[in-house]
C-alpha positions as CSV (number, residue, x, y, z in Angstrom):
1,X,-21.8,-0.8,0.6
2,X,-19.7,-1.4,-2.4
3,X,-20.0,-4.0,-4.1
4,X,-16.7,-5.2,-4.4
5,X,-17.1,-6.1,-0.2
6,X,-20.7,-7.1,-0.4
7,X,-19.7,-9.5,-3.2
8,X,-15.9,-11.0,-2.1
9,X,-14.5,-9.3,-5.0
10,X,-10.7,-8.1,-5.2
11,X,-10.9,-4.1,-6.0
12,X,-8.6,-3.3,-8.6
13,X,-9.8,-0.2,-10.2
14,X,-9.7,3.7,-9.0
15,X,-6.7,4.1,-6.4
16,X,-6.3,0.5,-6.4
17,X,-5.2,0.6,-10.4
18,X,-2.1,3.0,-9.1
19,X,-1.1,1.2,-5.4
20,X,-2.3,-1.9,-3.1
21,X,-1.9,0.2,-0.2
22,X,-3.5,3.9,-0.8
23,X,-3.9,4.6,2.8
24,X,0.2,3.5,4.1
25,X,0.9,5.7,0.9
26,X,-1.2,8.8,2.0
27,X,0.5,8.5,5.6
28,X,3.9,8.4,4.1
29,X,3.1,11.2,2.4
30,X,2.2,13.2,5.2
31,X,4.9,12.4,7.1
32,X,7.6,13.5,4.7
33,X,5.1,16.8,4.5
34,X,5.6,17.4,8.1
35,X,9.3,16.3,8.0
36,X,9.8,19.3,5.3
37,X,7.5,21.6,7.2
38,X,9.4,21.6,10.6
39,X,12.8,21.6,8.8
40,X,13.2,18.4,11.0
41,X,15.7,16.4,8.5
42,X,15.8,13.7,11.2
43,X,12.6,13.6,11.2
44,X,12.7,12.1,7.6
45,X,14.2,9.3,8.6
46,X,10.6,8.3,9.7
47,X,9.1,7.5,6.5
48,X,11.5,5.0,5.5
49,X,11.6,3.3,8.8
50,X,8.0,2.5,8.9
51,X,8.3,1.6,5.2
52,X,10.5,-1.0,6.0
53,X,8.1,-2.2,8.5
54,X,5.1,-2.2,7.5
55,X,7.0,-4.1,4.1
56,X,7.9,-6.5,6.6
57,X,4.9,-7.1,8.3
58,X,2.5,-6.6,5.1
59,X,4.5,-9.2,3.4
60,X,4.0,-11.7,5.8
61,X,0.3,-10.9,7.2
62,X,-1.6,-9.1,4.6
63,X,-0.5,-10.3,1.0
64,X,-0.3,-13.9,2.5
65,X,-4.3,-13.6,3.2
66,X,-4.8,-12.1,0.1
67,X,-3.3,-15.0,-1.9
68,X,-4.7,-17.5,0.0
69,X,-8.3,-15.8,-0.7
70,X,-8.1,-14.7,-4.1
71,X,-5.2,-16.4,-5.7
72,X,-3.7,-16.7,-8.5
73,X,-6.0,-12.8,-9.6
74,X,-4.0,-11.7,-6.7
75,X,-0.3,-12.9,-8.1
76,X,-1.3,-11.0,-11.4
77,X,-2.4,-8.1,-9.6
78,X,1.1,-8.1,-7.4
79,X,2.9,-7.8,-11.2
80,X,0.9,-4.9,-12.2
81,X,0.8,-3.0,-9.0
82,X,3.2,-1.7,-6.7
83,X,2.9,-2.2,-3.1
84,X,3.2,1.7,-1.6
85,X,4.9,3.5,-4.3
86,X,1.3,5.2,-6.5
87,X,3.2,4.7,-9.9
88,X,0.9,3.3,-12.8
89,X,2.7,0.9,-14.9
């Protein structure tokens, strides 16, 4: 197990150093991927619709918890690193 979950730590190196959310990243990806694949350009529409969801609802659920459990590491983290765009600042 790694230690960062055995031990209640926030991870903030590897992926984590580049995006909070690797795996909403990676799906976004994919879906623009496909979009271009099938020459579907409605289908590209899909990406940013569940971006703006999951913004929504990760706002209000998910960075919430995280604040409440790791504080103010978490606010400094949130300046340094963007939500679902992997760009290193």
């Amino acid at each position: 197990m790694d230690d960062n979950i055995s031990e209640n730590k926030l991870k903030t190196d590897g992926i984590y150093a580049w995006v909070r959310n690797p795996m909403y990243s990676g799906w976004w990806i994919l879906m623009f991927g496909i979009s271009m694949m099938w020459h579907n350009v409605f289908l590209l529409a899909t990406p940013v619709i569940n971006w703006v969801i999951m913004t929504i609802v990760l706002i209000n659920t998910e960075e919430k918890w995280l604040l409440d459990l790791y504080g103010d590491q978490y606010k400094e983290y949130k300046k340094k690193v963007n939500r679902c765009i992997p760009i290193k600042r």
